[in-house]
C-alpha positions in Angstrom: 74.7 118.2 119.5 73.5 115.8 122.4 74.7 117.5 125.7 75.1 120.3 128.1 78.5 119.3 127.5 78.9 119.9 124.5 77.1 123.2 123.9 79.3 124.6 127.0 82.4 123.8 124.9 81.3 125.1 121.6 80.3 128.4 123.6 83.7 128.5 124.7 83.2 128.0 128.9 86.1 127.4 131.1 87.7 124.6 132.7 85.7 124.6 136.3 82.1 125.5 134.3 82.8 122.2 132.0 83.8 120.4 135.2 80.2 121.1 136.7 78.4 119.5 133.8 77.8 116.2 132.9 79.6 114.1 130.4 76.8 112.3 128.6 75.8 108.6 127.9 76.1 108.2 124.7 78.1 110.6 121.5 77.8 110.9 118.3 80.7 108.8 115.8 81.5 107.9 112.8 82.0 103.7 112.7 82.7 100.5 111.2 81.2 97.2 112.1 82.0 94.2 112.7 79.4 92.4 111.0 80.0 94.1 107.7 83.7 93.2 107.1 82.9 90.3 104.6 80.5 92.9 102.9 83.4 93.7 99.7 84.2 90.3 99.0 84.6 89.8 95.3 83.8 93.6 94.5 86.0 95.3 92.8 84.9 99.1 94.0 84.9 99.2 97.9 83.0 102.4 98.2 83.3 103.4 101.9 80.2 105.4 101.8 78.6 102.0 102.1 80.6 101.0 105.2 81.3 104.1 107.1 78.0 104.7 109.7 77.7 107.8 111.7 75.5 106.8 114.7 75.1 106.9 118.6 77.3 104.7 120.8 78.1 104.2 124.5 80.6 106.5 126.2 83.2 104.7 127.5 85.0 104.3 131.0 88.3 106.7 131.1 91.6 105.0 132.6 93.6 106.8 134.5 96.2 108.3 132.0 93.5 109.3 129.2 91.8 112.2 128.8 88.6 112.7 127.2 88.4 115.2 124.4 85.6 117.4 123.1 86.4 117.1 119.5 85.5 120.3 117.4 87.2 118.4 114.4 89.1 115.7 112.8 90.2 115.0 109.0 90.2 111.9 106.9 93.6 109.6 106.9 94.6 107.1 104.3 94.1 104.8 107.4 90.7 105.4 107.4 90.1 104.7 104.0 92.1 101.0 105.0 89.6 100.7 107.7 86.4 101.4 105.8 87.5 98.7 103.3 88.6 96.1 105.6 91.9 95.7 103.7 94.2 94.8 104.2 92.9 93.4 107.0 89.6 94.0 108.8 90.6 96.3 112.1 88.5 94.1 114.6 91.4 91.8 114.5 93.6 94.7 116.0 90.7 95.5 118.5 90.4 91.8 119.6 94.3 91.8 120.5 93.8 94.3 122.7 90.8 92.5 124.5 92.9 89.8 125.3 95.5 91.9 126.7 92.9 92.3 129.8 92.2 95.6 132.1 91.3 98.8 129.9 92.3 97.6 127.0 89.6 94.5 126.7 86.9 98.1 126.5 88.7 98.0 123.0 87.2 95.2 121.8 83.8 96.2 120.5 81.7 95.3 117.6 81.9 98.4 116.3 84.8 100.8 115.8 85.3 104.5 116.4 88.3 105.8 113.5 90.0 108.3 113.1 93.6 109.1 113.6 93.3 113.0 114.4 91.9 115.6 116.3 91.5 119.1 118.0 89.1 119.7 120.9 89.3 120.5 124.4 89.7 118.3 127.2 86.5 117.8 129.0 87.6 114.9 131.8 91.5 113.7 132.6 92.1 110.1 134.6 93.2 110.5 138.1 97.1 110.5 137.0 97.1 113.0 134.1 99.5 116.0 135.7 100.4 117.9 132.4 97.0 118.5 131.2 93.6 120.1 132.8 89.8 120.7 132.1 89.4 123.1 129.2 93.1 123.2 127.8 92.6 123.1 124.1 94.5 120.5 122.2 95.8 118.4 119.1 95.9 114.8 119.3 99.4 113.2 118.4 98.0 109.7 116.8 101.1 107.8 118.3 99.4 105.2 121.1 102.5 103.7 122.7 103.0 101.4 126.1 104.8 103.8 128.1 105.6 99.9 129.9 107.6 98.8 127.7 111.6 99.4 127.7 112.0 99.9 123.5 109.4 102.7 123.8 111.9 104.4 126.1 114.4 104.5 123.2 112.0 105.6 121.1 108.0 105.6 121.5 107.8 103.6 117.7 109.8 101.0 118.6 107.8 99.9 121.6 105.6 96.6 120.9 102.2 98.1 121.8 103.3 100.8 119.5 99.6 101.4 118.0 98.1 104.3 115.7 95.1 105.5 117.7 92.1 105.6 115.7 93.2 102.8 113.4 94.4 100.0 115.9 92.5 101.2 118.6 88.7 102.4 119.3 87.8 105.6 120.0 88.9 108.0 117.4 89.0 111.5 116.6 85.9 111.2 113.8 83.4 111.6 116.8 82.1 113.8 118.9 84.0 113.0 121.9 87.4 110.6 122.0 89.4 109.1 124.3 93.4 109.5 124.3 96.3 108.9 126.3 97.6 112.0 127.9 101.2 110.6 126.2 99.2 111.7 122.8 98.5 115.3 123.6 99.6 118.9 122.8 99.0 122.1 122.6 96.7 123.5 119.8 98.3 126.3 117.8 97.1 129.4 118.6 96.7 130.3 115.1 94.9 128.2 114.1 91.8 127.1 113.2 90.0 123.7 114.9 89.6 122.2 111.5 93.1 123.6 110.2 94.9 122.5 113.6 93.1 119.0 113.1 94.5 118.3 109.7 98.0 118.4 110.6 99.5 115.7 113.2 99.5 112.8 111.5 100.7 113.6 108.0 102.8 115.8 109.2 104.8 114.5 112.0 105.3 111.4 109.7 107.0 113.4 106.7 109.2 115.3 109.9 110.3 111.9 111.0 111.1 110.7 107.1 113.0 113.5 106.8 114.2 115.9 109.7 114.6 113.2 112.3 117.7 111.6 113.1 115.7 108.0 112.7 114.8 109.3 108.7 116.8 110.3 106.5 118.6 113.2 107.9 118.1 115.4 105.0 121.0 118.4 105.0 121.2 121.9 103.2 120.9 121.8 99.6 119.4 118.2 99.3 117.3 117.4 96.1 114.4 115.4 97.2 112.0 113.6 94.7 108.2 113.3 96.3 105.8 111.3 94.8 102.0 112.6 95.4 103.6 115.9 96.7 100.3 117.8 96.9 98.5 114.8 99.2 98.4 115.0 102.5 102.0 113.7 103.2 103.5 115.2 99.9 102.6 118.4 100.9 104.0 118.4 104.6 107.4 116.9 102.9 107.8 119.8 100.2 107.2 122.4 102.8 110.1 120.6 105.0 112.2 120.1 102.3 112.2 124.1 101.3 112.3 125.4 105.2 115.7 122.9 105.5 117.1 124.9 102.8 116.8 121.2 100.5 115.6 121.6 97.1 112.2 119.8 96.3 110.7 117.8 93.3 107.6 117.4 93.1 105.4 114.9 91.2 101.7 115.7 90.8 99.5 114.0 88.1 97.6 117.2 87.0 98.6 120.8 85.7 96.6 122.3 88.6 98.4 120.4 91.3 101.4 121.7 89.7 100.5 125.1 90.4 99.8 124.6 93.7 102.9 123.0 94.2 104.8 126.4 92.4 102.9 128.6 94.2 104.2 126.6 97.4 107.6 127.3 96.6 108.8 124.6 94.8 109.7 125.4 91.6 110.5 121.7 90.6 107.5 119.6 89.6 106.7 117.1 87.3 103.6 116.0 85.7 103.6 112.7 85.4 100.7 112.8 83.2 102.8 114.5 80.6 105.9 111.9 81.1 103.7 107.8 80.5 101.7 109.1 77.2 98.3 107.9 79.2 99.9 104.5 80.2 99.5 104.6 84.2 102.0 101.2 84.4 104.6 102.8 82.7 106.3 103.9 86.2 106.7 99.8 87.0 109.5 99.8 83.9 112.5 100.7 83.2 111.7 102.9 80.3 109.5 104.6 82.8 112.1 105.0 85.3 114.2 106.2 82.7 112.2 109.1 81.6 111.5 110.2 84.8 115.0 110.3 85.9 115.7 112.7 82.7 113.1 115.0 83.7 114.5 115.3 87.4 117.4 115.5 85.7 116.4 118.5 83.5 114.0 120.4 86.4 117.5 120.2 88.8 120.5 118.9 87.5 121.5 115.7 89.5 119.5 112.8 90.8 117.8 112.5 94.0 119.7 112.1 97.2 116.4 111.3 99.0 113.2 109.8 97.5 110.0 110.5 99.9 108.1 107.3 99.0 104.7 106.4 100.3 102.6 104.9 96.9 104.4 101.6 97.6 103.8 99.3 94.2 103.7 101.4 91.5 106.7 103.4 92.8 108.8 101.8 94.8 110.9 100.2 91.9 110.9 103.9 90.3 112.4 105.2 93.8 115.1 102.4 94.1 116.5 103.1 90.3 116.2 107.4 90.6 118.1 107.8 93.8 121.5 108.9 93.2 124.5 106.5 94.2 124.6 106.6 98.0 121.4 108.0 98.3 118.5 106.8 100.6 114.8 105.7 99.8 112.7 106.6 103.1 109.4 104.7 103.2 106.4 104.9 105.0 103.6 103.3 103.7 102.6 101.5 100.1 98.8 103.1 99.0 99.2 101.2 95.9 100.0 97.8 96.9 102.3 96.1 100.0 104.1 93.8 97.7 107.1 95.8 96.3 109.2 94.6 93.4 113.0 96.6 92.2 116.2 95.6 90.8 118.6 94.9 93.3 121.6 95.8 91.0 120.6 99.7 91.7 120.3 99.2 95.5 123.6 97.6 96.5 126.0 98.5 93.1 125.0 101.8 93.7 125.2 101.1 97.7 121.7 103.6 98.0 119.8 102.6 101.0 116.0 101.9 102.4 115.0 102.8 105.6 111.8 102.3 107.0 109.3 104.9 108.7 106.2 104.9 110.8 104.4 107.7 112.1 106.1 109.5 114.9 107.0 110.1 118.6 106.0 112.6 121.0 109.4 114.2 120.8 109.0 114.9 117.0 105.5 115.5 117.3 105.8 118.3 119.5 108.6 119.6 117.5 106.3 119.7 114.2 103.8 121.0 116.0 105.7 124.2 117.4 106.6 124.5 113.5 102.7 125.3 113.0 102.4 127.7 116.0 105.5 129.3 114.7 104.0 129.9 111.4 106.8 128.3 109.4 104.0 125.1 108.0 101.3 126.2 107.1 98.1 123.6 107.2 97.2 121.1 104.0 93.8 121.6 104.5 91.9 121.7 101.4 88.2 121.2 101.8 85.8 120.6 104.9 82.9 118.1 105.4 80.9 118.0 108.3 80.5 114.7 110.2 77.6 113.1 109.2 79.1 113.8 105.5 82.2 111.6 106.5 81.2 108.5 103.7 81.6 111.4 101.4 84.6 112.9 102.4 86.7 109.5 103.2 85.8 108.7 99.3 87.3 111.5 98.2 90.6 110.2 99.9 89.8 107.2 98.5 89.4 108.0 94.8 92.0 110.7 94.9 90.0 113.2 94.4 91.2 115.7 96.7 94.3 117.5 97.4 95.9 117.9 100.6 94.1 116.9 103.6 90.6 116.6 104.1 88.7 117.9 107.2 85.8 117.2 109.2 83.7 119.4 111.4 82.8 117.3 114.7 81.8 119.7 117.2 82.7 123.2 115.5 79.4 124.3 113.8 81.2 126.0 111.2 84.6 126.5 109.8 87.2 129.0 110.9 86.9 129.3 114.6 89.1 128.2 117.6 92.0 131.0 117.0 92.8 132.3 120.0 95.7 134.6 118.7 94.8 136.5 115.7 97.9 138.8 115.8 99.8 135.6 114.9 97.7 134.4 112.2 98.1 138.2 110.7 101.4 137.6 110.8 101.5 135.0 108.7 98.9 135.7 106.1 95.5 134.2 105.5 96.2 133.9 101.4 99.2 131.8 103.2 97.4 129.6 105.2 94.2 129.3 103.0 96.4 128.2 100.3 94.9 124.4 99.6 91.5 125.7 100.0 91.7 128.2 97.6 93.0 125.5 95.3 90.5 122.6 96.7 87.5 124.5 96.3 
């Protein structure tokens, strides 16, 4: 820890007391850098714990509607993973945009770059026309960075073209000791919760709402059977949990008999083991005898076919999710993990007149709605295991390798796991065996 500042806002002082102290020079972050972005050409195994730095770097200038935040913890994206690699493209190029754009942007355009697409902290410092927020307020970052300019974000803030993911498109993310947001990204932390627990959920969790809950998704009603791939990752387990509270009817697939225990003891008594399903062949989900099999098994665990498919592996998958939705069901899409350039038979789409829609993060709207699900107790957080920061290499490889389940945190300010709740009568409420449920698994 390198401040006054910071010490004040791990000992928990008030708004005016942080006022009266100084924010520092310099912070502590985890980066990327510009000069190493050519450094995994012709390797095969881009290990991020060779790209991912956690050093000093200059504080930056705050424009008037950002906020600076005291981060006491973030958690590792698939985003950052994409970042650390330099794939699909290296992130300066995003960084550079916004340079040219001029004003406060152009302090963007750095050769290094803070990542990180969430965050919990307190605000330390607001810009002259923040009026919602104040000194000391403790908060969760929504990852959404939108132009607040521009008329599409007024019909809705992902339409907009600035549209950005903070953290990924832009500098100064949440894997740092201190970050800089617009006050258009911020909300309340939940009581209940944890920093680190409270950290893990925006992103991955907001996106699944919007996939599925949202009118812009695929409006999933009462009794719906939804198939989700990689249901015990951090957006597979946010969409099983949504699927069971909307009175749908989950199926999971998970690659291991452990995962499948976690996903039973979530309340989806569904799952699949894909493991048990290809005989050791991991292609055999880009065939049609694949495809097959696994629409007997979903079949057999349920019934009927999927009237929603949660897709977010994108290659290896996407083919799968086209041929298993049931006639006049939807495929709802928000990323490809395993690959951008997607390949299905047509036949199944329009014979079958099924439907893809595309999805990308979230507004502020449905942010703020998945976030009141959290306070209320009715998600509980995907957090499985905790690093601290300068163990980030570490902990954005597990991501990386799939060797994790859930989401996976990372201790900025906090010294130590499990503080931050501010009301423990509603964590008792809900249960700590509830809420501890991926880390009892992830351990």
């Amino acid at each position: 820890m390198n401040s006054t500042l910071a010490e004040a806002v791990v000992a928990g002082a008030g708004g005016q007391d942080l006022k009266d102290l100084p924010v520092p020079d310099s912070f502590t972050a985890a980066v990327v850098r510009a000069c190493d972005v050519s450094m995994f050409q012709g390797v095969e195994d881009k290990d991020v714990r060779k790209s991912l730095f956690v050093e000093e770097v200059p504080m930056p200038e705050l424009a008037p509607d950002e906020a600076l935040i005291a981060v006491m913890a973030s958690a590792i994206n698939y985003n950052t993973v994409w970042t650390a690699m330099f794939e699909p493209l290296p992130t300066f190029q995003f960084l550079k945009r916004m340079g040219k754009a001029g004003g406060w942007e152009s302090r963007h355009d750095l050769p290094y770059q803070v990542v990180g697409s969430d965050a919990s902290g307190v605000i330390v410092r607001t810009g002259s026309s923040v009026r919602r927020w104040k000194v000391g307020d403790h908060v969760v970052v929504a990852p959404a960075y939108v132009d607040e300019q521009d008329p599409d974000t007024h019909r809705d803030g992902m339409l907009g073209e600035g549209q950005k993911a903070w953290g990924f498109e832009t500098n100064f993310g949440g894997l740092a000791h201190y970050a800089v947001v617009r006050a258009s990204q911020l909300m309340p932390k939940p009581a209940l919760l944890t920093w680190e627990e409270a950290a893990a959920n925006p992103l991955c969790a907001s996106t699944a709402y919007r996939m599925l809950v949202s009118e812009r998704g695929a409006r999933m009603k009462q009794g719906d059977v939804v198939l989700v791939w990689g249901a015990t990752g951090g957006l597979g387990s946010y969409a099983v949990q949504l699927v069971l509270n909307g009175g749908g009817v989950p199926v999971g697939v998970v690659n291991s008999a452990e995962k499948a225990s976690l996903l039973r003891s979530l309340g989806c008594e569904a799952v699949i083991n894909r493991s048990e399903l290809d005989d050791g062949d991991p292609t055999a989900l880009e065939r049609p005898d694949g495809w097959k099999k696994m629409g007997a098994a979903i079949r057999e665990a349920v019934g009927e076919d999927p009237h929603i498919v949660f897709e977010h592996a994108g290659r290896k998958t996407f083919g799968a999710s086209v041929f298993l939705a049931r006639r006049g069901g939807t495929v709802i899409t928000c990323g490809s993990s395993t690959g951008y350039e997607h390949t299905y038979d047509n036949r199944y789409l329009w014979m079958r007149l099924k439907r893809i829609i595309g999805s990308h993060g979230a507004n502020l709207y449905e942010q703020c709605e998945v976030n009141r699900l959290f306070s209320l107790g009715h998600l509980v957080p995907a957090l499985s295991k905790t690093y601290a920061l300068r163990d980030v290499g570490a902990a954005a490889r597990s991501v990386q390798t799939n060797q994790h389940i859930g989401k996976v945190g990372v201790l900025c300010l906090a010294p130590n796991p499990g503080q931050g709740v501010t009301d423990p009568e509603a964590r008792a409420k809900v249960g700590e065996d509830r809420l501890r449920i991926f880390r009892e698994r992830g351990r």
